[in-house]
N, C-alpha and C positions, 0 to 999 in steps of 0.2 A: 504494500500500500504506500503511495506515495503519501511525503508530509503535507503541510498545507503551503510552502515556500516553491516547491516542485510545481507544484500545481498552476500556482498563479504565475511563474514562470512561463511554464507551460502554453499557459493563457495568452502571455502577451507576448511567447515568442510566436504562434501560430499565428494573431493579430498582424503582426510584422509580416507575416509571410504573405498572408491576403492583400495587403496594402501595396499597392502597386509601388507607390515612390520609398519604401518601408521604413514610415512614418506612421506614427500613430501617437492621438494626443486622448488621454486618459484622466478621470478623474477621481484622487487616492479613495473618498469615502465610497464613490460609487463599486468601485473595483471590490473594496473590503466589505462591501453589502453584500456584492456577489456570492463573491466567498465565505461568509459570517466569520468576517475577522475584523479585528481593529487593524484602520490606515497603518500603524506603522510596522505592521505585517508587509505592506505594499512595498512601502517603505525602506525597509530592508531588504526584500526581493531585487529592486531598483539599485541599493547600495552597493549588493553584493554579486549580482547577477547580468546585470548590465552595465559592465563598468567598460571605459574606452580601450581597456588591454582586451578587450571578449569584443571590441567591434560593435561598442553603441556607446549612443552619446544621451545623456537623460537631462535634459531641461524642464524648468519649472517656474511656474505666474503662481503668485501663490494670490489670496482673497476671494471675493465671492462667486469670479468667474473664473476663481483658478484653474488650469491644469497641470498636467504634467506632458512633457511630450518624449516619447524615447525614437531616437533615430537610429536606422543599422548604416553602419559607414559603410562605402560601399567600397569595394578592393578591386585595383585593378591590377587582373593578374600578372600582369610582363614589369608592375615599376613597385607591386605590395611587398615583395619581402625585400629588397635593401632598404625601403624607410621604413619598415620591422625592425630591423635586423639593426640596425643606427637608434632608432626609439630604444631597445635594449638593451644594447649596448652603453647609453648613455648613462643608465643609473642601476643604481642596485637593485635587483629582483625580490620582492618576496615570494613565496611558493605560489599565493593567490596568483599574485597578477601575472609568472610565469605559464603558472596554467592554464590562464582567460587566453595569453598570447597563443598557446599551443591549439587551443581547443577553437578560437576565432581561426586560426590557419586552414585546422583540420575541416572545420565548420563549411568553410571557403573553398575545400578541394586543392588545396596548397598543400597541404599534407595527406598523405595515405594513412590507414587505420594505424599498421605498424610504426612507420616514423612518430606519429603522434604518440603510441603508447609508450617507445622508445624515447621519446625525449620527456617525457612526465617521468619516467622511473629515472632520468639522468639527472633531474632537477629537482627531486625531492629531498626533503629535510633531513630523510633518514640516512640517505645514502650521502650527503652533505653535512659530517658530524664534525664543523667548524664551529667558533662565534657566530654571533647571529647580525654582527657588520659584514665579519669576513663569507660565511656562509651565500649572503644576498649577494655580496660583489661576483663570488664564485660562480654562482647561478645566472648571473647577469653572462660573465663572459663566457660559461661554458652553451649558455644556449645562442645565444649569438655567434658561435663560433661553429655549433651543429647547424644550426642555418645557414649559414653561410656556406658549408660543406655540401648540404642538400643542395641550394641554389647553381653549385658550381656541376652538381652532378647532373642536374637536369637539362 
């Protein structure tokens, strides 16, 4: 059974998919009626789920005609992964947003099932038993530098 995070996920990735320009402009109590949850269920879905490493952008009007709008970035496949690959490189990774990166690729068709799984098990914490500066820098250059190997092999 999925949680209730999954779900509205779910919800508003499928919205995205129908949306021709894949744009969609949402609003938190209506969505959390939906679902009989409180807004910052939504809320967190948004924070954690759609974040700009995972390939969407979530803006927001707040007051009585608030919304929210989440946008899917759109990749083009011949110039996405060097300004990936340079976004990454540039600062330290944590596991999250390494993952959003992997999983936004695979998402995209940039990656194969394997490469993707293969680079989550290279990037995890567990298998990275640094500090937690040294660890993120780690992950930063070791997945920027599997990309860059894939990009050169294809």
């Amino acid at each position: 059974m999925k949680n209730m995070a999954e779900l509205i996920a779910q919800q508003l990735e499928t919205m995205l998919e129908q949306s021709p320009d894949g744009v969609i402009e949402i609003q938190r109590g209506a969505l959390a009626s939906q679902f009989a949850c409180v807004p910052s269920q939504v809320t967190y879905v948004l924070a954690t789920r759609f974040t700009q490493e995972r390939g969407y952008l979530v803006e927001s009007k707040r007051g009585g005609g608030g919304y929210i709008r989440v946008v899917k970035l759109p990749l083009d496949p011949r110039n996405a992964l060097p300004k990936i690959i340079h976004a990454i490189a540039a600062d330290p990774l944590t596991q999250a947003q390494a993952e959003g990166y992997i999983q936004w690729l695979y998402r995209e068709h940039l990656l194969t099932r394997r490469e993707a799984m293969m680079l989550l098990a290279a990037v995890d914490r567990n298998v990275l038993e640094l500090p937690v500066d040294l660890r993120d820098t780690m992950r930063s250059r070791l997945l920027s530098a599997m990309l860059m190997a894939l990009m050169r092999a294809n």
